[in-house]
C-alpha positions in Angstrom: 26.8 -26.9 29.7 27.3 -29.8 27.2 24.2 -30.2 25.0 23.8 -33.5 22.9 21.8 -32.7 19.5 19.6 -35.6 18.4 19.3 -36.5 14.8 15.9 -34.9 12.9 13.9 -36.4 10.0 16.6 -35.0 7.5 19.1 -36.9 9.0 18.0 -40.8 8.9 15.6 -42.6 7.0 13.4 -44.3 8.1 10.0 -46.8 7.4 7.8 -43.6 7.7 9.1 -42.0 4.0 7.2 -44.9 2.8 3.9 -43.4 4.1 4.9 -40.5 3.4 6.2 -40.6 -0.4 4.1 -43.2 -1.3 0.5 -42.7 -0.1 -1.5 -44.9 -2.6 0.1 -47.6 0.0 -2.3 -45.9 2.6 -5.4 -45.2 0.4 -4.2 -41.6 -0.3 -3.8 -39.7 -3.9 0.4 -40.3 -4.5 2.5 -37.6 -4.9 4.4 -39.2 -7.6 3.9 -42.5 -9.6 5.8 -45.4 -11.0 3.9 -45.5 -14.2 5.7 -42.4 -16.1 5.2 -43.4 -19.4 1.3 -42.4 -21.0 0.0 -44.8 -23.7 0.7 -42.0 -26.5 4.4 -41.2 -25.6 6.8 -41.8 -28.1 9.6 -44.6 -27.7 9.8 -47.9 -26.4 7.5 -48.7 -23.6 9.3 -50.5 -21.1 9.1 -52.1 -17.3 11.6 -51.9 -14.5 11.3 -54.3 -12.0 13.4 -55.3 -9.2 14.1 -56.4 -5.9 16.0 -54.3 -3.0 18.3 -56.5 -0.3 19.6 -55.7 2.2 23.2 -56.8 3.7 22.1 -60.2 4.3 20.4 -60.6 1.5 17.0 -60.2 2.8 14.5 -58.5 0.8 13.4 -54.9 2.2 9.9 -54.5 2.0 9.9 -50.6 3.3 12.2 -48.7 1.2 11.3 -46.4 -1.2 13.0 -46.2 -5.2 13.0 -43.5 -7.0 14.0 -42.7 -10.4 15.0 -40.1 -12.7 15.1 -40.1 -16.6 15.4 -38.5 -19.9 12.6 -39.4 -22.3 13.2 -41.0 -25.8 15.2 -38.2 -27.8 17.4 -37.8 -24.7 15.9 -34.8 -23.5 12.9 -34.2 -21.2 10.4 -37.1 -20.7 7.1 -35.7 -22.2 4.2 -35.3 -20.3 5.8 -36.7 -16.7 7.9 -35.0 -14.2 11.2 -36.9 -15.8 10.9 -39.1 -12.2 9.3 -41.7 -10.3 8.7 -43.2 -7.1 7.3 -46.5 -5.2 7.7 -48.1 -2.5 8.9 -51.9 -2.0 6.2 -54.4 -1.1 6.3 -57.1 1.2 8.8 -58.8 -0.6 10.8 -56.0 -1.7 10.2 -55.5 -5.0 9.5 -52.4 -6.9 8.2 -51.6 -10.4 8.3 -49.0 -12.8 6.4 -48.6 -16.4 8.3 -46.3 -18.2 10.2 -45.3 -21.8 13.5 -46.4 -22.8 15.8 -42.9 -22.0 17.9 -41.8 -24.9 21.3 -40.8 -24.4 21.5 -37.4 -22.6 24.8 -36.2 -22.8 27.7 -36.7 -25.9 29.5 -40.2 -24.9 27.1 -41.4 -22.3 24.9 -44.3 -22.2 21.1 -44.3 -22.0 20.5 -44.7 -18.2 18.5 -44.0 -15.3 19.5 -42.1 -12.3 18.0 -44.2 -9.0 17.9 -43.1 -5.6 17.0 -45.9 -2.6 15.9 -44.5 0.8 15.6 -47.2 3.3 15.3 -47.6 7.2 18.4 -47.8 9.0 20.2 -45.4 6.4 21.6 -42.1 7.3 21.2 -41.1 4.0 20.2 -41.9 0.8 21.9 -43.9 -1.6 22.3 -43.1 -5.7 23.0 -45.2 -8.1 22.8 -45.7 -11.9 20.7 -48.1 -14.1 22.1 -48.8 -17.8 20.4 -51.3 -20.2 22.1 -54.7 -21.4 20.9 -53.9 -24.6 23.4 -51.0 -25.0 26.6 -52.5 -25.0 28.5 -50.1 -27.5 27.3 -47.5 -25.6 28.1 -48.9 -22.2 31.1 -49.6 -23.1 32.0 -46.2 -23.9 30.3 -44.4 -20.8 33.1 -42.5 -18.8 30.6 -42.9 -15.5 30.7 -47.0 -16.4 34.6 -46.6 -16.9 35.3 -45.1 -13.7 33.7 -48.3 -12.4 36.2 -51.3 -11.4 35.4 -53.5 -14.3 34.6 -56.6 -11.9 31.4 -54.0 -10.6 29.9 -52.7 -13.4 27.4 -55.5 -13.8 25.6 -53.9 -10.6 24.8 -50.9 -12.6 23.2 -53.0 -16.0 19.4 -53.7 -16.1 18.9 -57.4 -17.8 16.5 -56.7 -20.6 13.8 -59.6 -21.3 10.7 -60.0 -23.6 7.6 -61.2 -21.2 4.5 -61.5 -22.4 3.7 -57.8 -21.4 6.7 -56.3 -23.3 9.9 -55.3 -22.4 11.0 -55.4 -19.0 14.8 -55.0 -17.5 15.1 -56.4 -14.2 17.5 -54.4 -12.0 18.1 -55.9 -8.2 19.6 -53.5 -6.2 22.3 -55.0 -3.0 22.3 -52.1 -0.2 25.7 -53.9 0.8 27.4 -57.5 1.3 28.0 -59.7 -1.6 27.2 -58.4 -4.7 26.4 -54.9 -3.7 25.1 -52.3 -6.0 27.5 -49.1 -6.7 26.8 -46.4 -5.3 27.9 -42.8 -6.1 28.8 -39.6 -3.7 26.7 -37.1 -5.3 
């Protein structure tokens, strides 16, 4: 007897991961934040903000972003997990208050490892965020250099002074025209 298996939880994603992963949505404690960065931590104090699209450039307003980050000197981010999550509101945009990551590892640029879950998704997507600011050392990031050179703008956060401090705004294209790299991890 043929027996057709039906996808679990594991397998798609779905609108309920933002109920799930981000609670304070709901009126429940969060599991994790998007404010990793305390008043007292060393480095600069910076914002992430963005907006996730889908393929036909509409925003997405149920996705969840998370991301994952060295602190300052390159190492572990003090006093925080080293990652982050929200969910997208209604018009798809996410934030994150954070510290500008040092380099991690010899010849790499400071960057941010993001991960989008987002209904109709069989899986997760990863990307990386890397900071306009950093030319030099974007330029000689082996990741960035595996990139087609006609991409790699998808990957680099625009850094701008607002009156709250630094932000770098990072939109992220789930596919179509202008869509964001993603990476096989």
């Amino acid at each position: 007897m043929s027996q057709t298996l039906k996808q679990t939880p594991s397998q798609t994603v779905g609108p309920y991961f933002a109920y799930a992963w981000t609670p304070e949505l709901y009126g429940r404690r969060p599991l994790a934040t998007n404010r990793l960065a305390t008043p007292d931590m060393a480095g600069e104090h910076i914002r992430i903000e963005g907006v996730v699209y889908d393929g036909q450039g509409a925003p997405i307003r149920d996705c969840v972003v998370e991301i994952w980050q060295a602190g300052a000197d390159g190492r572990h981010l003090p006093g925080a997990a080293g990652f982050g999550r929200c969910g997208t509101d209604d018009a798809g945009h996410y934030v994150f208050d954070t510290v500008k990551p040092g380099a991690c590892d010899e010849g790499h640029a400071p960057h941010i490892a993001v991960t989008v879950f987002a209904r109709g998704m069989l899986s997760h997507a990863f990307t990386r965020l890397h900071f306009s600011d950093e030319a030099a050392a974007n330029a000689a990031d082996p990741v960035l250099a595996s990139v087609p050179a006609d991409r790699r703008d998808t990957l680099i956060a625009t850094r701008t002074e607002t009156p709250g401090g630094v932000a770098y705004r990072f939109d992220i294209r789930i596919q179509g025209d202008g869509e964001t790299v993603f990476f096989d991890c």
